[in-house]
C-alpha positions as CSV (number, residue, x, y, z in Angstrom):
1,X,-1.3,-20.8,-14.3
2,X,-2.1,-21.7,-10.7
3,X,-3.7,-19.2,-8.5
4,X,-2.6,-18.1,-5.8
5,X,-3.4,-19.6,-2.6
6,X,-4.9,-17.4,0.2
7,X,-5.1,-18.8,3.9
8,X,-7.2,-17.7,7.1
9,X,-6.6,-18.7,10.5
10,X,-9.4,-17.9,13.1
11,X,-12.6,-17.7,13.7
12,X,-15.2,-19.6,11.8
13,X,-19.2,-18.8,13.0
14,X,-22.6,-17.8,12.7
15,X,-23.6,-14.1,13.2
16,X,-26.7,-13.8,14.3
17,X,-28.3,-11.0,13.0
18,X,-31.7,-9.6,13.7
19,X,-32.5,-11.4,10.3
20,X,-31.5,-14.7,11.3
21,X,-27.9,-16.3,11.2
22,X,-25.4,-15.3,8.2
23,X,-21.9,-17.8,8.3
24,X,-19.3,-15.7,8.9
25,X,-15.7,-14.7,11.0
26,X,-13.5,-12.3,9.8
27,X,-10.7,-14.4,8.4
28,X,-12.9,-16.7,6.4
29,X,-14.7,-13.5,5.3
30,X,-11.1,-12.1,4.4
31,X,-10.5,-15.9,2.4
32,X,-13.9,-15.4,0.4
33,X,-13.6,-12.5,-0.8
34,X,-9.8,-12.7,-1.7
35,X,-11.1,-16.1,-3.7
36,X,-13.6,-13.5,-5.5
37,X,-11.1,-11.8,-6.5
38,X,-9.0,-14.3,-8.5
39,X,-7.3,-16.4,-5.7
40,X,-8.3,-19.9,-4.3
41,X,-9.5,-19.3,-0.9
42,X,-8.7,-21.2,2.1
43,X,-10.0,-21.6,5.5
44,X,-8.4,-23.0,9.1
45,X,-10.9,-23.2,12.0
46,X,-12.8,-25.7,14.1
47,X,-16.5,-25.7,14.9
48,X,-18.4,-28.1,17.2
49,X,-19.7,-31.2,17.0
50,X,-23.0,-30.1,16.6
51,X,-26.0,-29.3,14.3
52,X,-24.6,-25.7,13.6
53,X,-21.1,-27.0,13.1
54,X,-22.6,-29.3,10.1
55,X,-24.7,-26.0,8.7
56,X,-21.6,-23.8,8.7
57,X,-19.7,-26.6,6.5
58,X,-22.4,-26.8,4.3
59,X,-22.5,-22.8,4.1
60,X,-18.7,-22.7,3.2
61,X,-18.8,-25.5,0.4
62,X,-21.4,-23.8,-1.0
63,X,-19.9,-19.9,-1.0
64,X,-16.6,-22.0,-2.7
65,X,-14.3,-21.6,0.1
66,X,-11.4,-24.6,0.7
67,X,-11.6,-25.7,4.0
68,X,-9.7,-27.3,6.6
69,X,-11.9,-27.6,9.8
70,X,-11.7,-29.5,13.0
71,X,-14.4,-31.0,15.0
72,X,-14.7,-31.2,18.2
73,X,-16.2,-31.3,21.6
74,X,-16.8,-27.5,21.8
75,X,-19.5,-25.4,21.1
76,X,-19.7,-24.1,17.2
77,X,-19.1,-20.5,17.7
78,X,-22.1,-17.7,17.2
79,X,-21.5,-14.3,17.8
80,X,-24.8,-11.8,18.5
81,X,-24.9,-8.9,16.3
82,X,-26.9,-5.8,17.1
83,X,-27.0,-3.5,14.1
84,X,-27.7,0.3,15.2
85,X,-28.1,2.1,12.1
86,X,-26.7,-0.7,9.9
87,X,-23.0,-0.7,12.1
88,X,-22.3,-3.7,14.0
89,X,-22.1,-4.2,17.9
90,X,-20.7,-7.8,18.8
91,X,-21.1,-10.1,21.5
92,X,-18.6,-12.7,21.3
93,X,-19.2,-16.2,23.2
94,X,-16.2,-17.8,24.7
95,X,-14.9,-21.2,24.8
96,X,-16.2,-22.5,20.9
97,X,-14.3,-25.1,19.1
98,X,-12.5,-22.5,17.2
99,X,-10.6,-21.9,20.8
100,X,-9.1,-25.6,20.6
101,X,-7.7,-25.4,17.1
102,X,-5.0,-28.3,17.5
103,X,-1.9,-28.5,15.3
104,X,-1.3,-31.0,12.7
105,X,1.1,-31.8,10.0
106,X,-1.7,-31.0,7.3
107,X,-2.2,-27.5,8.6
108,X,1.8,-27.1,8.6
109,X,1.7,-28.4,4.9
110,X,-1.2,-26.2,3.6
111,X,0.4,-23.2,5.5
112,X,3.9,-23.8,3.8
113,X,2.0,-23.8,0.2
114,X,0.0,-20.4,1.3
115,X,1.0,-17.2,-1.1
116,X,-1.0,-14.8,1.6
117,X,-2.4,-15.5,5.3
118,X,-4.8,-14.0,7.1
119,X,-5.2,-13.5,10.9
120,X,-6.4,-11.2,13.9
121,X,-6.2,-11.0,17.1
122,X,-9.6,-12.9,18.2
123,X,-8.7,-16.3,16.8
124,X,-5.6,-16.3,19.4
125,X,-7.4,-15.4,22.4
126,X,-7.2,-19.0,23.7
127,X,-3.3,-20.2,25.0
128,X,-4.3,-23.3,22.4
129,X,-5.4,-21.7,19.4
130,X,-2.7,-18.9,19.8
131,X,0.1,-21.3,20.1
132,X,-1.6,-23.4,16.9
133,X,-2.1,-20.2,14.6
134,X,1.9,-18.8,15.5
135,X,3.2,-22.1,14.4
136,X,1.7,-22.1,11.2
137,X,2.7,-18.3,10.5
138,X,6.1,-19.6,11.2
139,X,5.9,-22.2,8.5
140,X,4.4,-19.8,5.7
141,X,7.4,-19.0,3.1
142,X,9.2,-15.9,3.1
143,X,7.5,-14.2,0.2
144,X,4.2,-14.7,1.4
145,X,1.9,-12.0,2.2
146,X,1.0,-11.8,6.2
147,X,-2.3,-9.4,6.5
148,X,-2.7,-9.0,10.8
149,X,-6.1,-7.3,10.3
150,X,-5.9,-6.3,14.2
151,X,-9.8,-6.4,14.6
152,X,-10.2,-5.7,18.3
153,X,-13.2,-7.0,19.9
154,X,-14.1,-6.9,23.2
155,X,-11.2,-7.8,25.8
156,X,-9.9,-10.4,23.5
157,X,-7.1,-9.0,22.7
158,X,-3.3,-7.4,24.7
159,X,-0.6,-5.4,24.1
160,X,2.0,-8.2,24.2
161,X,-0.2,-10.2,21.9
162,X,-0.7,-7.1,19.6
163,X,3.6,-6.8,19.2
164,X,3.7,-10.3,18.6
165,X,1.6,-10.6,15.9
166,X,2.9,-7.3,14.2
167,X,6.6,-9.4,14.5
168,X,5.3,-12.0,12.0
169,X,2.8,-9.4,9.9
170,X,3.7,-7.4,6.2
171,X,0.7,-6.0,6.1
172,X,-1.4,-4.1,9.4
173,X,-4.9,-3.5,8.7
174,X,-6.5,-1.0,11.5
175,X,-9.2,1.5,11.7
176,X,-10.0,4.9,12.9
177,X,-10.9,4.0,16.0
178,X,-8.7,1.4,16.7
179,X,-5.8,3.9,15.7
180,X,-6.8,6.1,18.8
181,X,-6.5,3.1,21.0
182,X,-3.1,1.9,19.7
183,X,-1.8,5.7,20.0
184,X,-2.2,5.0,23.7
185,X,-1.2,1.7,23.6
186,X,2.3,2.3,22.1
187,X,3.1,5.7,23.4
188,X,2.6,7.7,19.9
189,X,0.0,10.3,21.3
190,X,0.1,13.5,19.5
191,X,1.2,11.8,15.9
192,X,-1.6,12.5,12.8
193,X,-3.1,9.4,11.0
194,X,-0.3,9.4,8.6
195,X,3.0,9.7,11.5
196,X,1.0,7.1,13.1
197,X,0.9,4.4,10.7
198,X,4.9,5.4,9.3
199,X,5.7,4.9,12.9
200,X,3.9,1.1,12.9
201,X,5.4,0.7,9.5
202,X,9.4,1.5,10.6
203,X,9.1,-0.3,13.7
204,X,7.8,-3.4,12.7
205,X,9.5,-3.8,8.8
206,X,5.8,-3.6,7.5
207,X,5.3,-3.8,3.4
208,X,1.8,-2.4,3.9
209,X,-0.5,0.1,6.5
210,X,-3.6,0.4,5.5
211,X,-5.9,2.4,7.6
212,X,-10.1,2.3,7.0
213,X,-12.2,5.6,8.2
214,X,-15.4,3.5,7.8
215,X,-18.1,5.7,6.3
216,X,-15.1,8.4,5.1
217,X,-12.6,7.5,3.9
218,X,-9.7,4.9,3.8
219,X,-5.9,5.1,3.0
220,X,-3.1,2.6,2.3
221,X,0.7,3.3,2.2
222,X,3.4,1.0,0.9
223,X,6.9,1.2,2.1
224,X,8.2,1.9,-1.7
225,X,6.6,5.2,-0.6
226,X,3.7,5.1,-2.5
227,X,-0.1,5.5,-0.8
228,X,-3.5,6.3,-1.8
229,X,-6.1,7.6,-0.3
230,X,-10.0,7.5,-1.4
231,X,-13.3,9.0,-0.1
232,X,-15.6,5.8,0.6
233,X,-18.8,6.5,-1.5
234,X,-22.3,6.6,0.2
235,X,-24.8,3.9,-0.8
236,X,-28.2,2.4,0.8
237,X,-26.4,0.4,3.6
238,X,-28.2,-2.9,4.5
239,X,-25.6,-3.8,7.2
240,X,-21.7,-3.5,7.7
241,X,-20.9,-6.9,8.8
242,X,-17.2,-8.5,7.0
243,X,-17.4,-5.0,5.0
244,X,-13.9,-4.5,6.4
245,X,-12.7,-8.0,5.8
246,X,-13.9,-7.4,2.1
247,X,-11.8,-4.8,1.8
248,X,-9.1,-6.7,3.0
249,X,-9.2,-9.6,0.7
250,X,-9.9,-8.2,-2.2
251,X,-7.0,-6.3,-2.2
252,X,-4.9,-8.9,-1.2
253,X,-6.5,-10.8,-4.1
254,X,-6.0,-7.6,-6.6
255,X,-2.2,-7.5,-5.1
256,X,-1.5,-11.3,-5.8
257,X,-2.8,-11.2,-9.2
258,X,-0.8,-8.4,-10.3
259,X,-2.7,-5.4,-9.9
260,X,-1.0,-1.8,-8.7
261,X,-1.9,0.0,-5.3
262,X,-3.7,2.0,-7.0
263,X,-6.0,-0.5,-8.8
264,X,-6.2,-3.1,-5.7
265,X,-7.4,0.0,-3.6
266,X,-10.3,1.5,-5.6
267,X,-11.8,-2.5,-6.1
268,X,-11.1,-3.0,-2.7
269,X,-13.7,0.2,-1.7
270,X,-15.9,-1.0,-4.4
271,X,-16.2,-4.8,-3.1
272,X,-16.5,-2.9,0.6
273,X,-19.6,-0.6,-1.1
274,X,-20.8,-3.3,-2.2
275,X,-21.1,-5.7,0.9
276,X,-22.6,-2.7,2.4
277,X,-25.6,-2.8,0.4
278,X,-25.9,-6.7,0.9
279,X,-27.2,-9.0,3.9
280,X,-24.4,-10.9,5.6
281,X,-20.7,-11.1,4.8
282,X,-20.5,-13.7,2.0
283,X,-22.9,-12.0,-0.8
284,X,-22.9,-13.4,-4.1
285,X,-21.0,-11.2,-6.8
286,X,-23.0,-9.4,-9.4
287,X,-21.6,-10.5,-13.0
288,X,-19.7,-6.8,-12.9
289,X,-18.9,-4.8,-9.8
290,X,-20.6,-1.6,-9.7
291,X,-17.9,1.5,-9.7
292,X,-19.1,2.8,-7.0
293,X,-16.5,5.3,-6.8
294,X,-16.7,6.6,-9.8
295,X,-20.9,7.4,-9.5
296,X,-19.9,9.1,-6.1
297,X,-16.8,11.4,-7.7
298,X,-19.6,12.4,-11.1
299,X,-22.4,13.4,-8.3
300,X,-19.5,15.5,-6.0
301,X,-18.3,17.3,-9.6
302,X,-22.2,17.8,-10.1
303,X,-22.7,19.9,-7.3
């Protein structure tokens, strides 16, 4: 049987870490690990005409991931990562090829086969990317899985672009502190966590919330009424970068492969552990994926 295709639109770069440069963005990171996790992974971007361009290609044939990239006259992207105890603190360049993502009937056709698509707000910044990326969502086929993981950075981002992308989304992945901003944002102040994320999930016809807490905890809640909520366990953290968008595509590889909430969730906090403990966002996968849950819950009954 054919897996099931997984598509991200955005931003393809390099993160330049104080360890050197690790190929990343968070849609592609969302596409590799959704491939890891039993789905072929896809990619939509553009990088530069340029030495770094050519390296990041190289980098994404190697990790496995499908892609469709443009070239042109623009800059390959890199973003400057300052880690302060391990967590991430982004500066992100503007005007890089993956701002000038034109439209073409091969995108359209490779968007139309797409079983899940991935997007956030920083690969529509630009008037040309954004008009590029909402014509492909409004090719993908009814049944496919949208997953808007909002992933506000900087100023890149709006209200008005916010609603729109929550028009074409099933899925809304935010965090804790993004949740405090969108409170404001949309006029919900005074709701808890859990009114907040009903109140995204009525307005906007949503399948899926799921709402990370970073080092604490993370919940998802399905409009059949079901959710699940799990402690995130503590390991040796190397750095956090894409452990968010490993989270995100391995559960949208668990759901598409037939796994429950249930199940997606706990491998999704596991993969997320895991990337924790690794340098850069693409890490290769050990042979079996440590339960890192599951050590965390015997050393909490322990004490």
């Amino acid at each position: 049987m054919a897996k099931p295709i997984v598509l991200s639109l955005g931003e393809l770069l390099w993160d330049m870490l104080p360890t050197g440069k690790r190929a990343g963005g968070a849609p592609v990171n969302f596409a590799y690990h959704a491939m890891m996790n039993g789905t072929e992974g896809w990619s939509i971007s553009a990088v530069g005409e340029d030495e770094l361009g050519d390296e990041l290609l190289v980098e994404a044939e190697k990790a496995g991931i499908h892609t469709i990239i443009q070239r042109n006259a623009w800059p390959t992207s890199t973003v400057e990562v300052a880690l302060k105890n391990g967590i991430p603190e982004y500066t992100i360049v503007k005007g890089v090829a993956w701002d000038h993502l034109l439209l073409t009937r091969q995108l359209i056709e490779v968007a139309e086969q797409a079983d899940a698509v991935c997007f956030g707000t920083l690969g529509l910044r630009s008037p040309e990317s954004h008009d590029t990326i909402i014509e492909l969502l409004k090719h993908t086929k009814p049944s496919a899985m949208k997953f808007f993981d909002i992933n506000l950075r900087g100023d890149h981002y709006s209200k008005e672009l916010i609603e729109e992308l929550l028009g074409y989304a099933t899925v809304f992945k935010i965090n804790d502190a993004e949740l405090l901003l969108l409170r404001d944002m949309f006029d919900i102040r005074g709701t808890s966590d859990d009114e907040a994320c009903r109140w995204f999930m009525t307005e906007y016809g949503l399948d899926y919330v799921i709402l990370t807490g970073g080092s604490t905890f993370s919940t998802i809640i399905s409009k059949n009424g079901e959710s699940s909520t799990l402690n995130t366990p503590h390991v040796e953290v190397v750095d956090t970068v894409g452990a968010g968008d490993s989270f995100s595509g391995t559960f949208t590889g668990k759901i598409l492969t037939g796994s429950t909430l249930a199940q997606a969730h706990r491998a999704a906090v596991n993969t997320a552990a895991f990337v924790c403990t690794q340098a850069g966002a693409w890490p290769k996968y050990p042979e079996v994926m440590p339960d890192y849950l599951a050590e965390t819950e015997k050393a909490s009954e322990a004490e």
